[in-house]
LOMIKE-281103 format. One record per residue (C-alpha): residue number from 1; residue in three letters; chain; x, y, z. Coordinates in nm, 3 decimals. Layout:
<NUM; 'ALA'; 'A'; <X; Y; Z>>
...
This chain:
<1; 'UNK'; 'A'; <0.626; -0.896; -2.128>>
<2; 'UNK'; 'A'; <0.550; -1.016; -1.788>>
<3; 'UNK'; 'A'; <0.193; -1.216; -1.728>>
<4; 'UNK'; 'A'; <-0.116; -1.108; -1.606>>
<5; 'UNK'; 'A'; <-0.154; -1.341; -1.385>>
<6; 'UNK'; 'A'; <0.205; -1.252; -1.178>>
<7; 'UNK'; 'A'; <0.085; -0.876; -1.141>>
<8; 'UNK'; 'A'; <-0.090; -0.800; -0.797>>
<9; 'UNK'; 'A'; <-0.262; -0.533; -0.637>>
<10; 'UNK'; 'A'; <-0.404; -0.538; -0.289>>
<11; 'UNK'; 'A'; <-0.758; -0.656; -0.438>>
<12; 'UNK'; 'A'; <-0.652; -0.957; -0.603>>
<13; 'UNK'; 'A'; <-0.420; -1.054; -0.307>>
<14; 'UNK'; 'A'; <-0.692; -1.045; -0.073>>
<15; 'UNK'; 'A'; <-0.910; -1.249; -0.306>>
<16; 'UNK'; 'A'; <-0.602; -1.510; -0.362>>
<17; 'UNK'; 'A'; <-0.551; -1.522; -0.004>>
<18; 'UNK'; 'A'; <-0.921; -1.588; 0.068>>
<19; 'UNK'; 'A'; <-0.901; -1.827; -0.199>>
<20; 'UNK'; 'A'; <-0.578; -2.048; -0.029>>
<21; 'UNK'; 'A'; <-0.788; -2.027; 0.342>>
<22; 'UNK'; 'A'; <-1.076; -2.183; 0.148>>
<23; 'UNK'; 'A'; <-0.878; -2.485; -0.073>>
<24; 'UNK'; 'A'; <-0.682; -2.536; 0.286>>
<25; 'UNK'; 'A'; <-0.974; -2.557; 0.459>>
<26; 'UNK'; 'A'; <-1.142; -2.832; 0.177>>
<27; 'UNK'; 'A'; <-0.815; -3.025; 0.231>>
<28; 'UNK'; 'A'; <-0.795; -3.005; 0.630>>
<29; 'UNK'; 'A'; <-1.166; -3.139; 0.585>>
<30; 'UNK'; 'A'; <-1.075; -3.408; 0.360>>
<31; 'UNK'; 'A'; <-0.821; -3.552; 0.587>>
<32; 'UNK'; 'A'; <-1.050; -3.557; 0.892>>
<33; 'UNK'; 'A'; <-1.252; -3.810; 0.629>>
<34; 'UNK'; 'A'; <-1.005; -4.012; 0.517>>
<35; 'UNK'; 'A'; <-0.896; -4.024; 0.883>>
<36; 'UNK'; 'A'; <-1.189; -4.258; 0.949>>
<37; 'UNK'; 'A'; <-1.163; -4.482; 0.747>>
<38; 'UNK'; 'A'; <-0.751; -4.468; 0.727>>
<39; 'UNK'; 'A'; <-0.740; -4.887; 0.699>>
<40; 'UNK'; 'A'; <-0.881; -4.861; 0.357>>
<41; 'UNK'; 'A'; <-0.658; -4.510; 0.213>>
<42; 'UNK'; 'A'; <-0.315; -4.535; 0.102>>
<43; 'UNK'; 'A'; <-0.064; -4.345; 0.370>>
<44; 'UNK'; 'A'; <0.099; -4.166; 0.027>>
<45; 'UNK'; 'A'; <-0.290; -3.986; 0.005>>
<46; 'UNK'; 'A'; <-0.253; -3.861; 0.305>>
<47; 'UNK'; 'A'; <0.104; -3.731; 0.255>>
<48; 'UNK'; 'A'; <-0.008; -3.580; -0.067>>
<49; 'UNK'; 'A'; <-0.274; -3.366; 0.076>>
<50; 'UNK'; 'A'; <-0.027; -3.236; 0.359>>
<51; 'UNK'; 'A'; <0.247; -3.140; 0.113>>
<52; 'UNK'; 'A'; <-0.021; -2.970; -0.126>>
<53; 'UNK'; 'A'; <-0.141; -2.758; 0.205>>
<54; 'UNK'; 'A'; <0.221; -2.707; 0.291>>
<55; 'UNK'; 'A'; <0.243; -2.565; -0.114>>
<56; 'UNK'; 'A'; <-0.017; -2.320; -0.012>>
<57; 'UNK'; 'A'; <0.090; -2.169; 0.278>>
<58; 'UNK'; 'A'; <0.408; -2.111; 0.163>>
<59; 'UNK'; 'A'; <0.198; -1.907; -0.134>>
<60; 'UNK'; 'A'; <0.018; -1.762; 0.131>>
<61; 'UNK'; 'A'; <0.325; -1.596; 0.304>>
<62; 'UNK'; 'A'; <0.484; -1.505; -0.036>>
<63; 'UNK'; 'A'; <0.125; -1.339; -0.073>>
<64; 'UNK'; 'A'; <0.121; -1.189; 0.280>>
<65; 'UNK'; 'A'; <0.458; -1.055; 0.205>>
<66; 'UNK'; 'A'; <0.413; -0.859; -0.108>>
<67; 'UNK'; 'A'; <0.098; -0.724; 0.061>>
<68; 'UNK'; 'A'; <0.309; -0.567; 0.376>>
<69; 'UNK'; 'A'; <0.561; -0.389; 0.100>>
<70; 'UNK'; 'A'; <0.285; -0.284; -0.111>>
<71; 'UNK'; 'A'; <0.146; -0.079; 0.201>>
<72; 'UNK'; 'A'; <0.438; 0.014; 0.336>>
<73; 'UNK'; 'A'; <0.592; 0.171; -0.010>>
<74; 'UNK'; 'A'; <0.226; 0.304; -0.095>>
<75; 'UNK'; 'A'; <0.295; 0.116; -0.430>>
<76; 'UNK'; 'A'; <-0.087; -0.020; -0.591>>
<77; 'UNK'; 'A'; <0.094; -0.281; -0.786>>
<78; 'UNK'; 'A'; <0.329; -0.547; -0.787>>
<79; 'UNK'; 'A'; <0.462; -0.790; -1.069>>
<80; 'UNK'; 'A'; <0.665; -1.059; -0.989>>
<81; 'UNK'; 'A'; <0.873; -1.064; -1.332>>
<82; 'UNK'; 'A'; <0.995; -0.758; -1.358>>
<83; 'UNK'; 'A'; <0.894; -0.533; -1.053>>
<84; 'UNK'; 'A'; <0.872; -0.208; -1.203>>
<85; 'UNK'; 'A'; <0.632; -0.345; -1.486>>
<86; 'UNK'; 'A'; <0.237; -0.200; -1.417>>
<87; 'UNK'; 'A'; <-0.063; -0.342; -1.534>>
<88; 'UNK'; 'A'; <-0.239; -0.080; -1.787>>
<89; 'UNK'; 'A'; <-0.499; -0.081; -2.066>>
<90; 'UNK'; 'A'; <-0.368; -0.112; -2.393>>
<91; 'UNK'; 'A'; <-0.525; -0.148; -2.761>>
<92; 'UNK'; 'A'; <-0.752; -0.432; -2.723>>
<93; 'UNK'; 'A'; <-0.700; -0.550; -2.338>>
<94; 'UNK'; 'A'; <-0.476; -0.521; -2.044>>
<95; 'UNK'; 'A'; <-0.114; -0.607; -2.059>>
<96; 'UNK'; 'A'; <0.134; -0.579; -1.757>>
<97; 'UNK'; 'A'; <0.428; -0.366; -1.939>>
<98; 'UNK'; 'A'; <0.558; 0.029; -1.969>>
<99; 'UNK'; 'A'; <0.438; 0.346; -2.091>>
<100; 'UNK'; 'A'; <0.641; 0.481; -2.392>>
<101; 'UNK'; 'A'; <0.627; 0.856; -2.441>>
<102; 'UNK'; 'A'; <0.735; 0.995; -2.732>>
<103; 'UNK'; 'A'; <0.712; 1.358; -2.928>>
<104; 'UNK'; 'A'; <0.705; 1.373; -3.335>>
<105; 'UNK'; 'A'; <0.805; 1.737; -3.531>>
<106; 'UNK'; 'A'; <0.579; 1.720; -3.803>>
<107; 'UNK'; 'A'; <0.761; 1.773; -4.107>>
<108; 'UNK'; 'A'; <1.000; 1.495; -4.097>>
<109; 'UNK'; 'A'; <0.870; 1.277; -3.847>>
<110; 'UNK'; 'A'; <1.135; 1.247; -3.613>>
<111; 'UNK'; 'A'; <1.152; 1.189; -3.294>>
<112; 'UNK'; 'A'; <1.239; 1.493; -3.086>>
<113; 'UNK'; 'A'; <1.232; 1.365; -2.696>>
<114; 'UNK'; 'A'; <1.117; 1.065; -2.550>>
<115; 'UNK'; 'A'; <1.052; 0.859; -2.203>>
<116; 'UNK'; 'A'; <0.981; 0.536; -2.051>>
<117; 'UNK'; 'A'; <0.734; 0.566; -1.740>>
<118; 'UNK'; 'A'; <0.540; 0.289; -1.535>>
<119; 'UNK'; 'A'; <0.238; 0.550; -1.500>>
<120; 'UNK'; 'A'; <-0.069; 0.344; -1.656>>
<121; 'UNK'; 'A'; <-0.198; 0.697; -1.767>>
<122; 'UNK'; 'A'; <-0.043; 0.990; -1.984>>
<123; 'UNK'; 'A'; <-0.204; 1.239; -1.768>>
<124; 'UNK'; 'A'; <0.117; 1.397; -1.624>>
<125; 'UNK'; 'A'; <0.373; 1.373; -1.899>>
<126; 'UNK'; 'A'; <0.192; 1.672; -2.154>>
<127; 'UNK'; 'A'; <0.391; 1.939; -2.014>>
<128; 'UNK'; 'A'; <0.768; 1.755; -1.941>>
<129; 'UNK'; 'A'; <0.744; 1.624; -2.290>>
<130; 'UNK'; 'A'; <0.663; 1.937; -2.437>>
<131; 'UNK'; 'A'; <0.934; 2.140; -2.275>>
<132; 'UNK'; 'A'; <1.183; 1.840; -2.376>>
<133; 'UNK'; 'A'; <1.003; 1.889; -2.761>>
<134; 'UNK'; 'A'; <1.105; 2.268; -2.719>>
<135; 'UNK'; 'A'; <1.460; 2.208; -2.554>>
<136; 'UNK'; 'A'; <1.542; 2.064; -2.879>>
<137; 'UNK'; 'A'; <1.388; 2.281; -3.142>>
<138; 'UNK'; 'A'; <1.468; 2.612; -2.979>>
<139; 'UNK'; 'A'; <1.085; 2.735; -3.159>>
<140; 'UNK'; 'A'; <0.958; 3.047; -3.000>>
<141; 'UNK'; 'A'; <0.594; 2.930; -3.079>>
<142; 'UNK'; 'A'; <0.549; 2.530; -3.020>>
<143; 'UNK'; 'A'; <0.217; 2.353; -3.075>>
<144; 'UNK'; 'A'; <0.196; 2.094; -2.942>>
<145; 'UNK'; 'A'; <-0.147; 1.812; -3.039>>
<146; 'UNK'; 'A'; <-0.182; 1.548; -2.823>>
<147; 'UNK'; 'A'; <-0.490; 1.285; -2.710>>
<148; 'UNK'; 'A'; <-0.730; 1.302; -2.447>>
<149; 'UNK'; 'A'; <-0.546; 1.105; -2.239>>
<150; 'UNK'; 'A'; <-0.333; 1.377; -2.171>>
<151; 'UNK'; 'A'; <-0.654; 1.617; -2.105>>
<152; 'UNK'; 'A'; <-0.497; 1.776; -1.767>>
<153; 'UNK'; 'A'; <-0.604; 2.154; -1.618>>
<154; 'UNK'; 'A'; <-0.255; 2.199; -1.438>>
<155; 'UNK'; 'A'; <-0.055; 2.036; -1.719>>
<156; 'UNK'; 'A'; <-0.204; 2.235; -1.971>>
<157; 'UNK'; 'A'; <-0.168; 2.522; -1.799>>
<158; 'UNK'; 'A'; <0.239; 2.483; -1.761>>
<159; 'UNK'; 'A'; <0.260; 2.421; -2.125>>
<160; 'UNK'; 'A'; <0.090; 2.822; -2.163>>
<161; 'UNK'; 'A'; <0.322; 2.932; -1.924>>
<162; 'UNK'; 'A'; <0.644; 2.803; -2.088>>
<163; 'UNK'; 'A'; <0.520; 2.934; -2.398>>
<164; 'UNK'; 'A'; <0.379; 2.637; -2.558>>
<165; 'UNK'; 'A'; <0.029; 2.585; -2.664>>
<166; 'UNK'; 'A'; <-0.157; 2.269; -2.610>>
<167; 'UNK'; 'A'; <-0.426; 2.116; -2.800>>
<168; 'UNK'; 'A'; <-0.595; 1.877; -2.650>>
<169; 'UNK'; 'A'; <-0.916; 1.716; -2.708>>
<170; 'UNK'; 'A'; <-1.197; 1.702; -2.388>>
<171; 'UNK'; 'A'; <-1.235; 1.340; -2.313>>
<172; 'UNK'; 'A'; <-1.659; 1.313; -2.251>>
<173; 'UNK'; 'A'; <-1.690; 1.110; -1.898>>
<174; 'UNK'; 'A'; <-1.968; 1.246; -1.760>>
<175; 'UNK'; 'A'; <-2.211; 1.055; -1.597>>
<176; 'UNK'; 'A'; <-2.523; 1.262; -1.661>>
<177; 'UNK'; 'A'; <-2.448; 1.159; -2.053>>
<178; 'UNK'; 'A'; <-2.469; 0.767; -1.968>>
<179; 'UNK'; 'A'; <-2.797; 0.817; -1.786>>
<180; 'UNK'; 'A'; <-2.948; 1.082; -2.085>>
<181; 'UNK'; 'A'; <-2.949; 1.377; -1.844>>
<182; 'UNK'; 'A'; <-2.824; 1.748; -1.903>>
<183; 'UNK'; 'A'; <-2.435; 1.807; -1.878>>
<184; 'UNK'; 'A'; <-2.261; 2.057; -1.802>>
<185; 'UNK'; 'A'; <-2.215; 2.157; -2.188>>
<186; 'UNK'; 'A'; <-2.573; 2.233; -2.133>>
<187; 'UNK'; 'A'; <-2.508; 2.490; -1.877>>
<188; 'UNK'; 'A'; <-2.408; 2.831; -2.036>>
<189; 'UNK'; 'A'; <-2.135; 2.984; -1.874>>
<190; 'UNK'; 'A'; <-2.121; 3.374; -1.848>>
<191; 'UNK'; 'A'; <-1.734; 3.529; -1.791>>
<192; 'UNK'; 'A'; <-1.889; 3.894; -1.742>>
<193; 'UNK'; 'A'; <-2.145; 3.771; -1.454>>
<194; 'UNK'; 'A'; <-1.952; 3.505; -1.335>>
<195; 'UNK'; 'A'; <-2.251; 3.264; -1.339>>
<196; 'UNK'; 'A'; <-2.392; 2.974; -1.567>>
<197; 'UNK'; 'A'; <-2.754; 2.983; -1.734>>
<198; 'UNK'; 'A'; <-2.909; 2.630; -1.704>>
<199; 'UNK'; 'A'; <-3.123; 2.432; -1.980>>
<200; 'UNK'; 'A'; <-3.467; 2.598; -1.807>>
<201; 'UNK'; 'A'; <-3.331; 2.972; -1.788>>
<202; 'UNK'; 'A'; <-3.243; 3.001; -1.439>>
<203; 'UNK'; 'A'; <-2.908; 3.152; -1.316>>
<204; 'UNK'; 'A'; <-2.659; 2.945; -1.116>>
<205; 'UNK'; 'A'; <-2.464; 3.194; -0.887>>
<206; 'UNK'; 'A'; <-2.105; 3.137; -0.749>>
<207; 'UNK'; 'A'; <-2.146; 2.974; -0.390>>
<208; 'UNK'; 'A'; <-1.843; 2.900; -0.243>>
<209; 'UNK'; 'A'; <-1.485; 2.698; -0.350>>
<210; 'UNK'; 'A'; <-1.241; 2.438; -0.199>>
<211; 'UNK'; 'A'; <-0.922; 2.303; -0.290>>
<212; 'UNK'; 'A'; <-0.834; 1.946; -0.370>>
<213; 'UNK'; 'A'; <-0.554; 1.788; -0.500>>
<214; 'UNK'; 'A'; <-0.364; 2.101; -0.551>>
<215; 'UNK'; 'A'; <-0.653; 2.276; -0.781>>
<216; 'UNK'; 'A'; <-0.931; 2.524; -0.670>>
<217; 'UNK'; 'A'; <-1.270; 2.465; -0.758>>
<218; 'UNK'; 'A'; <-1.542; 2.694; -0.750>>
<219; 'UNK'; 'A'; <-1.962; 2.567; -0.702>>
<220; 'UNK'; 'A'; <-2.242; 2.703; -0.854>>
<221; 'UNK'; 'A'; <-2.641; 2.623; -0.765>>
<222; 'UNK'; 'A'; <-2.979; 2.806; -0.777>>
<223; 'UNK'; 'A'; <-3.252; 2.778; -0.586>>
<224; 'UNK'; 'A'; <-3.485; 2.760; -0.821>>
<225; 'UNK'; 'A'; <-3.468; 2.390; -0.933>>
<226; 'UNK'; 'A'; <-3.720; 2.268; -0.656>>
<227; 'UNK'; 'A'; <-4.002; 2.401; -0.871>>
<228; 'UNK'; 'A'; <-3.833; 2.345; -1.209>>
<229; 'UNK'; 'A'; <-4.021; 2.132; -1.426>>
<230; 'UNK'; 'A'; <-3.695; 2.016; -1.617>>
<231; 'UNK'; 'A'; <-3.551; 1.913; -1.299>>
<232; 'UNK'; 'A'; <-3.606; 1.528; -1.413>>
<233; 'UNK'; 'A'; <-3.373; 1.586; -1.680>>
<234; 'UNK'; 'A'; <-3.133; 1.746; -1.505>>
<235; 'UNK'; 'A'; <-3.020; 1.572; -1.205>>
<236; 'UNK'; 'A'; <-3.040; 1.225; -1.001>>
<237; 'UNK'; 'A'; <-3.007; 1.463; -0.663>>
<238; 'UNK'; 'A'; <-3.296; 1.523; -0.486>>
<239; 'UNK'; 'A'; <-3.073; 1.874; -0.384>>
<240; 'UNK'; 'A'; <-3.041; 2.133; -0.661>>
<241; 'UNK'; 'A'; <-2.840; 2.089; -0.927>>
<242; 'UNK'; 'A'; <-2.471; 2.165; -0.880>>
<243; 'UNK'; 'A'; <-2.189; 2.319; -1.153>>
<244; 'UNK'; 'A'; <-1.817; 2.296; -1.052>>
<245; 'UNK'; 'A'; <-1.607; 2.532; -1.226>>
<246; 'UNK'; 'A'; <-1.203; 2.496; -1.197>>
<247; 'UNK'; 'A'; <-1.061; 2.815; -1.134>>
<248; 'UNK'; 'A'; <-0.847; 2.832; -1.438>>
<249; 'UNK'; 'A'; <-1.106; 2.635; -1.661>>
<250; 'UNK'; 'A'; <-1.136; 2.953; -1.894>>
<251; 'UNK'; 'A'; <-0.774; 2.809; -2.065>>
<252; 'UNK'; 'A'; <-0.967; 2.477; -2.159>>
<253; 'UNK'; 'A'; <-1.253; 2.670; -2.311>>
<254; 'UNK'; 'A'; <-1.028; 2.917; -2.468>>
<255; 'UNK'; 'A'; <-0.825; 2.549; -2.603>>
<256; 'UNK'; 'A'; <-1.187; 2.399; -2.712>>
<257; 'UNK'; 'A'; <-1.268; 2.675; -2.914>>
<258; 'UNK'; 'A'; <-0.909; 2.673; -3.102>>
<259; 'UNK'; 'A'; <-0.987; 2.278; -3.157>>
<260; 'UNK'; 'A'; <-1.336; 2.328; -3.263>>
<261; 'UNK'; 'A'; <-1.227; 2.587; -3.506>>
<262; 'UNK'; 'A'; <-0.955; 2.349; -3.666>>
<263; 'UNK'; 'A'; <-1.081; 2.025; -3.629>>
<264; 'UNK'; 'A'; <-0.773; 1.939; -3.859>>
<265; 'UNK'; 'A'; <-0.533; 1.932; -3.623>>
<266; 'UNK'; 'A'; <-0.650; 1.583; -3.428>>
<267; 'UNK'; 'A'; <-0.640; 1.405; -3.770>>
<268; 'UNK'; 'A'; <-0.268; 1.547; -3.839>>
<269; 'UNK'; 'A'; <-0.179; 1.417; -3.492>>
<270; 'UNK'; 'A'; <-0.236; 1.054; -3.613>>
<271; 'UNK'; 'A'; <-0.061; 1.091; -3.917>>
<272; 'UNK'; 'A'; <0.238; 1.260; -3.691>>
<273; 'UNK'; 'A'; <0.263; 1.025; -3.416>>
<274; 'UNK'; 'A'; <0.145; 0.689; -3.551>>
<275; 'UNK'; 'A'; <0.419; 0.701; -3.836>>
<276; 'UNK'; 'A'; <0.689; 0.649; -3.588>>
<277; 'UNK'; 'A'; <0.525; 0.369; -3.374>>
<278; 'UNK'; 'A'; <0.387; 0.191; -3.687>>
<279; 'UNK'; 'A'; <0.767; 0.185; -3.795>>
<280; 'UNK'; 'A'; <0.913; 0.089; -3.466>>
<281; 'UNK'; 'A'; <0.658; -0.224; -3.432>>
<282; 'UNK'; 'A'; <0.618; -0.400; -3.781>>
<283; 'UNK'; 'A'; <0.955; -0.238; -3.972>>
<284; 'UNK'; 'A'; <1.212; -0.303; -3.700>>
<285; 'UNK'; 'A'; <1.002; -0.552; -3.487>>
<286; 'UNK'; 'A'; <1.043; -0.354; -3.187>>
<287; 'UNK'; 'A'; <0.706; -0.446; -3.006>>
<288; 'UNK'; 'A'; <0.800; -0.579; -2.698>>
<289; 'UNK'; 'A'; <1.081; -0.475; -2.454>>
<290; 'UNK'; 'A'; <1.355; -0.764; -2.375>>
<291; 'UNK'; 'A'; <1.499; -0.604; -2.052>>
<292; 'UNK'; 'A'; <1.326; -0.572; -1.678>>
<293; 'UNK'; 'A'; <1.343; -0.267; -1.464>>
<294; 'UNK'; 'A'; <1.282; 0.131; -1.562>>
<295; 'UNK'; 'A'; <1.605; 0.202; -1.628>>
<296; 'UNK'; 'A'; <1.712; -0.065; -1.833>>
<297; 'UNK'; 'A'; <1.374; -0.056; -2.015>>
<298; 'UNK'; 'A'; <1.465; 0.271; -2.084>>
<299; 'UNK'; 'A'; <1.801; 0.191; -2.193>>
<300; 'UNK'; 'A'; <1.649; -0.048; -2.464>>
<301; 'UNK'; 'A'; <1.444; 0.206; -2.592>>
<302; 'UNK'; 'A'; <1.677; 0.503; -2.690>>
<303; 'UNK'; 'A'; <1.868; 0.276; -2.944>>
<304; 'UNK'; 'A'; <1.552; 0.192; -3.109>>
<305; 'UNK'; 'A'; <1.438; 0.557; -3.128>>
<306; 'UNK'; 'A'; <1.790; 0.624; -3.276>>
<307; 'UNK'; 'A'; <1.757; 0.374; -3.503>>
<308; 'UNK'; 'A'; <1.429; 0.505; -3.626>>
<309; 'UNK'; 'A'; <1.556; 0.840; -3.677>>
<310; 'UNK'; 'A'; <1.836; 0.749; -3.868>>
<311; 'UNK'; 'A'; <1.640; 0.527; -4.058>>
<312; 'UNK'; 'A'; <1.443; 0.870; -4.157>>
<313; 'UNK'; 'A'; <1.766; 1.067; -4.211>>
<314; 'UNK'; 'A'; <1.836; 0.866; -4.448>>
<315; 'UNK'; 'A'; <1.525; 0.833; -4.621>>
<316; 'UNK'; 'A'; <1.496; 1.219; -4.620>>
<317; 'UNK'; 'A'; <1.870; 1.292; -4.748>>
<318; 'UNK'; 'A'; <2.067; 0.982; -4.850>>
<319; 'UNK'; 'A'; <2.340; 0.895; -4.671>>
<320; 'UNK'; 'A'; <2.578; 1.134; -4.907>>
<321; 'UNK'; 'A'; <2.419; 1.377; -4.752>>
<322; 'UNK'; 'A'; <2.396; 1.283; -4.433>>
<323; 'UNK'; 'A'; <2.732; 1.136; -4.352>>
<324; 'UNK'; 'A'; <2.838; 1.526; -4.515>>
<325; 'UNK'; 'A'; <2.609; 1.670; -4.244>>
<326; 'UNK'; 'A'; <2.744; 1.479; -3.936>>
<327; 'UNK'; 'A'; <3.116; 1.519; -4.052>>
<328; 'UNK'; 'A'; <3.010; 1.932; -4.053>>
């Protein structure tokens, strides 16, 4: 696992730069003193304090330098260990590692596809790990449960359209909620009218739509929240209160309705995909990668998730049985 503290962005190079200007700074100061009264200071002092400011500009280049790659790759991170290592958010802190992706079938508990990525989120990988999940079960009806971090519009989407539906749970980030103000659960929307009924009554008509980030949005207002006695609760804004609706966003209702009618499903996904992790990190001692680099992390991994599965194999059948299957 590579250290926190060898993992850079361009935030914390900028502070550690200002931070090297400053300490040279306090030592080009202290020099000028000891300068004055040089009779009673050992040369060596002296010395000292030019080899520690020659120590930090040296970390200053090494700084400057990963901060001229980072912009010209685009990259927001850089680790000095293992380069291809990201800081992410992990059960109980921040660790600078990899993100392992794996699907479960949930009768046996085997893993059925899996991935190493550097991504700190899951946000992308719902639909490629599905269609890997499907690849190898040939099933002309996959579900497929996963966690809110994979809550995606687009990626949820691709999973309908290769025949695979998604469960996913809504993650609840909106602001309004923090600050005790309506959300946009509060806002009723209405398919046949195309238009959302607020807390107070009113209607909120479609005004107009943009694209970002490859998705189109549609906005919805009224006009009547100037005299609206609710407005307080409603919205920080001193404009009217304002509903964005993603063009496809009747596929995550039509998914929160399937989840809200079998509530179920979320508790069999921990039983599913925590069985083979739990295994993997206390059973075979497998929680921390050895090699550096994607590929090679990747490399590490597949024997591990082999390893697992045979382990189940034989669990399930014996190893009768299941040196009888392989030699079929």
């Amino acid at each position: 696992m590579n250290s926190k503290k060898r993992n850079f962005t361009p935030a914390s190079l900028e502070r550690r730069i200002r931070e090297i200007d400053v300490r040279v700074a306090q030592y080009l100061a202290e020099l000028d003193t000891r300068d004055c009264t040089e009779a009673s200071i050992p040369a060596a002092t002296a010395a000292e304090l030019q080899e520690k400011i020659g120590a930090l500009h040296e970390r200053k280049s090494r700084y400057e330098s990963f901060r001229g790659e980072m912009e010209a790759s685009g990259e927001s991170q850089r680790s000095e260990t293992d380069p291809d290592s990201r800081s992410m958010k992990v059960y109980g802190g921040v660790d600078v590692c990899y993100n392992v992706q794996t699907a479960v079938e949930e009768k046996h508990k085997l893993i059925v596809a899996h991935d190493v990525t550097n991504d700190a989120t899951d946000r992308d990988y719902l639909s490629p790990m599905a269609r890997a999940a499907n690849e190898v079960l040939d099933s002309n009806h996959l579900q497929v449960i996963a966690d809110m971090g994979y809550y995606n519009g687009p990626e949820i989407t691709a999973c309908l359209d290769a025949g695979i539906t998604p469960s996913v749970p809504r993650p609840r980030t909106s602001a309004n909620a923090k600050h005790g103000l309506f959300t946009k659960d509060d806002f009723k929307y209405d398919a046949g009218e195309d238009r959302y009924r607020c807390p107070a009554g009113e209607s909120l008509t479609y005004r107009f739509s943009t694209v970002g980030q490859g998705r189109g949005m549609r906005y919805y207002s009224t006009g009547a929240c100037g005299r609206c006695a609710m407005k307080a609760r409603c919205t920080r804004s001193q404009q009217s209160r304002r509903i964005t609706r993603w063009e496809n966003e009747a596929v995550l209702e039509a998914m929160e309705q399937r989840l809200k009618s079998r509530p179920e499903l979320l508790s069999r996904r921990k039983a599913i995909v925590e069985h083979p992790f739990g295994s993997m990190k206390r059973w075979m001692d497998q929680g921390y990668f050895l090699m550096k680099g994607l590929e090679k992390v990747g490399a590490e991994f597949s024997p591990t998730v082999l390893a697992y599965n045979l382990r189940r194999v034989i669990t399930l059948l014996g190893v009768p049985r299941m040196m009888a299957a392989l030699a079929q």
